[in-house]
C-alpha distance (Angstrom), angle and dihedral (degrees) to the residues before:
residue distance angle dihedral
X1 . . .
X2 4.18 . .
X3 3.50 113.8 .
X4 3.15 103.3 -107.6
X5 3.63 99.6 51.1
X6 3.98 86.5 43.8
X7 4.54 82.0 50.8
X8 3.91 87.9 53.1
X9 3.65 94.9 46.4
X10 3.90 94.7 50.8
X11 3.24 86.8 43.8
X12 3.97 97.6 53.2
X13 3.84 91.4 41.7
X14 3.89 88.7 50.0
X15 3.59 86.2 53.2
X16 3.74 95.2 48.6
X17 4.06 91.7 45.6
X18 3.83 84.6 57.4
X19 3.44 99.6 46.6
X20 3.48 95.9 55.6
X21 3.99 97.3 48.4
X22 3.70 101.9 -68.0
X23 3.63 92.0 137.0
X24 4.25 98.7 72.6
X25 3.34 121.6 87.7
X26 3.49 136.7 -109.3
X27 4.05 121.8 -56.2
X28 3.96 83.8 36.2
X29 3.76 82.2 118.0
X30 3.56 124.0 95.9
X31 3.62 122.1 -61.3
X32 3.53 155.9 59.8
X33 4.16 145.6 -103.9
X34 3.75 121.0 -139.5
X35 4.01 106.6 -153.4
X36 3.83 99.8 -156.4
X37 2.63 103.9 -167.5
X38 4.24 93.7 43.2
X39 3.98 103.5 -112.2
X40 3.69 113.0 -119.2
X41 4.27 107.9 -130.0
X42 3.49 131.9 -133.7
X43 4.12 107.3 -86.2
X44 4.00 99.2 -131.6
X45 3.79 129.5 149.4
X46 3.58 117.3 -122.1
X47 3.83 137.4 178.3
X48 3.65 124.2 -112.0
X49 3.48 133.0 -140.6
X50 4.06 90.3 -102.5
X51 4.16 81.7 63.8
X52 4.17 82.5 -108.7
X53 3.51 128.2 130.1
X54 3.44 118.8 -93.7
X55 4.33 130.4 -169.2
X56 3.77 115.4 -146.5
X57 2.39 128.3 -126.8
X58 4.12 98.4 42.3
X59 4.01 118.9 -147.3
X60 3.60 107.8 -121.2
X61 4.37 126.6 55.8
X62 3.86 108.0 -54.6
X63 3.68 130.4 -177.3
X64 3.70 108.2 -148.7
X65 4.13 124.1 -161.6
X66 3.56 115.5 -164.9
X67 3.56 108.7 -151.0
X68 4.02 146.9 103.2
X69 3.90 133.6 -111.0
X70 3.48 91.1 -109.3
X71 3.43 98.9 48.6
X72 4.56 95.0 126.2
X73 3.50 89.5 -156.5
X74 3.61 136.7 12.2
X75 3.59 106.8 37.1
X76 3.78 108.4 53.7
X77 4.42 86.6 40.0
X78 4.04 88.9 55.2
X79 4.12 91.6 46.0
X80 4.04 83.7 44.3
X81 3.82 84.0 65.4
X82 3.55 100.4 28.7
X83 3.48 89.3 67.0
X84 3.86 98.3 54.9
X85 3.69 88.8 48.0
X86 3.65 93.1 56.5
X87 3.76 93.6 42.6
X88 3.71 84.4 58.3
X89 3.40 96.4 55.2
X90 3.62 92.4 66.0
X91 3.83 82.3 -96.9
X92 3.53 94.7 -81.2
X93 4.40 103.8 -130.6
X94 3.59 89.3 -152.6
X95 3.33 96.5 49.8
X96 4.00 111.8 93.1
X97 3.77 114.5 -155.6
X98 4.33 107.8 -162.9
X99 3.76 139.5 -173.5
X100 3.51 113.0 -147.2
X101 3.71 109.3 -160.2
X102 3.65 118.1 -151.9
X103 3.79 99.1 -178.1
X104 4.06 108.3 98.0
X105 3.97 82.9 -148.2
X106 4.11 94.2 68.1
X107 3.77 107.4 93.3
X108 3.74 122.7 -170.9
X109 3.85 83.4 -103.9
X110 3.66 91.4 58.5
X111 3.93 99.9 39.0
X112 4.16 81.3 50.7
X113 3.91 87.9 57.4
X114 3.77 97.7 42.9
X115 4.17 93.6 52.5
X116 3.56 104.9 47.4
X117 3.59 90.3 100.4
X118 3.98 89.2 41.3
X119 3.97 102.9 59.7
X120 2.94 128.0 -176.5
X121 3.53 86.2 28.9
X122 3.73 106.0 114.3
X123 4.21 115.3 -148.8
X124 4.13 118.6 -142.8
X125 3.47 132.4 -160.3
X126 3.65 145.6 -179.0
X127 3.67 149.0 141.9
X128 3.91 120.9 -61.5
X129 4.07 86.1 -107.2
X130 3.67 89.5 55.8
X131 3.68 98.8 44.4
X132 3.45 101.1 44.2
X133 3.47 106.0 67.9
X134 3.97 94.2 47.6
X135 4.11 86.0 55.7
X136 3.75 84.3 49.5
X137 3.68 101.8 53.2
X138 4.14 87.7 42.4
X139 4.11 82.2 51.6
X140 4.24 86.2 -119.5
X141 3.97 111.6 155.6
X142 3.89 118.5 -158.0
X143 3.79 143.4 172.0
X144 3.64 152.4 146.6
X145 3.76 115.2 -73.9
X146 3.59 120.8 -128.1
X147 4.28 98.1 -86.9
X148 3.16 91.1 41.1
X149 4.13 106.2 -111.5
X150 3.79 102.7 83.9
X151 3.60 132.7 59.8
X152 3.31 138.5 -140.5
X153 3.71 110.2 -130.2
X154 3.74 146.4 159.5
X155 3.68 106.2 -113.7
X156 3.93 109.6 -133.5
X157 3.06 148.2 141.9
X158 3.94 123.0 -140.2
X159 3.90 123.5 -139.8
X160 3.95 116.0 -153.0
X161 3.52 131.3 -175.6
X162 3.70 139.6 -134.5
X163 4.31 86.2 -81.0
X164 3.76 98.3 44.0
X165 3.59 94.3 -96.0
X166 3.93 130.7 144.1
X167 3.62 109.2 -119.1
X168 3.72 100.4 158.6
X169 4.10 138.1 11.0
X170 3.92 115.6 -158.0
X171 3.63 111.9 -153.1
X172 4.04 125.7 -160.8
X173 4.09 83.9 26.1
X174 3.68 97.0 164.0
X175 4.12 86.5 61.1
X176 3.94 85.5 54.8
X177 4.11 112.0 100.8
X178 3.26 117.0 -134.7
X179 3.86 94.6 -102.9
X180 3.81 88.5 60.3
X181 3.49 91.6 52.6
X182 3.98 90.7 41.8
X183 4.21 83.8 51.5
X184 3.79 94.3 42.3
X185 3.97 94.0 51.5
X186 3.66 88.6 38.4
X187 4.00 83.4 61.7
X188 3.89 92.3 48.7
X189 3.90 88.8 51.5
X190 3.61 91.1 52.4
């Protein structure tokens, strides 16, 4: 092949790979991690997207998204079916569904704007310090994308139970349907 018809075919297949979430991180594929014993969480306090304090990890079962309002893709299609899957629940009021942003650029204002069609999804923020160490112990890689207004990010979804502890990380969430997620809450619950 010439090189420059070899340059516009890597280029079109890079293009292609991105399109199609390219741009997360390893362990965005399918699956999941069973902490057994549950993992205990960094205690940090974070701001929610009401602009009110907010300890992380909470007491009670959580369901915790890691992603960014940016995010084109895989954030907004995952809390599209989280919501279903919660509804179907019986919307569980003990239940506390949570974004975790991991971009230093989301503000409680922003998170506030990005959820109102996402209730009772509740939107947390902190400093890079604070973050950080939560997305390590759930094993969640981000970073700035070349350009500088994506990231790069594992996509995953963190399952907490009734003490705050991880019990389970789901990996390639925004490939899960919503009657996975429905079954894999469900479990949690249980």
């Amino acid at each position: 092949m010439k090189p420059l018809l070899r340059s516009i075919f890597l280029l079109g297949l890079f293009s292609l790979v991105w399109a199609h979430g390219g741009h997360y991180l390893p362990a965005s594929g399918p699956g999941a991690a069973d902490f057994k014993p549950p993992r205990t969480l960094p205690s940090v306090e974070l701001r929610s997207h009401e602009n009110k304090a907010f300890v992380f990890p909470p007491k009670g079962p959580a369901v915790v998204l890691f992603g960014y309002t940016q995010c084109p893709d895989a954030c907004p299609l995952t809390l599209g079916r989280l919501l279903p899957a919660y509804e179907a629940l019986g919307a569980p009021p003990h239940l506390r569904l949570l974004l975790l942003s991991v971009d230093e650029r989301d503000t409680p204002q922003t998170l506030q704007k990005y959820l109102r069609g996402f209730a009772p999804v509740q939107g947390l923020t902190g400093k890079p310090e604070t973050i950080r160490p939560i997305a390590e112990a759930a094993r969640v890689e981000y970073n700035l994308a070349p350009g500088g207004r994506l990231l790069f990010h594992t996509d995953a979804m963190a399952l907490l139970d009734a003490q705050g502890r991880l019990v389970r990380m789901l990996y390639g969430v925004s490939r899960l349907s919503t009657a996975k997620l429905k079954e894999e809450i469900a479990q949690l619950l249980r």
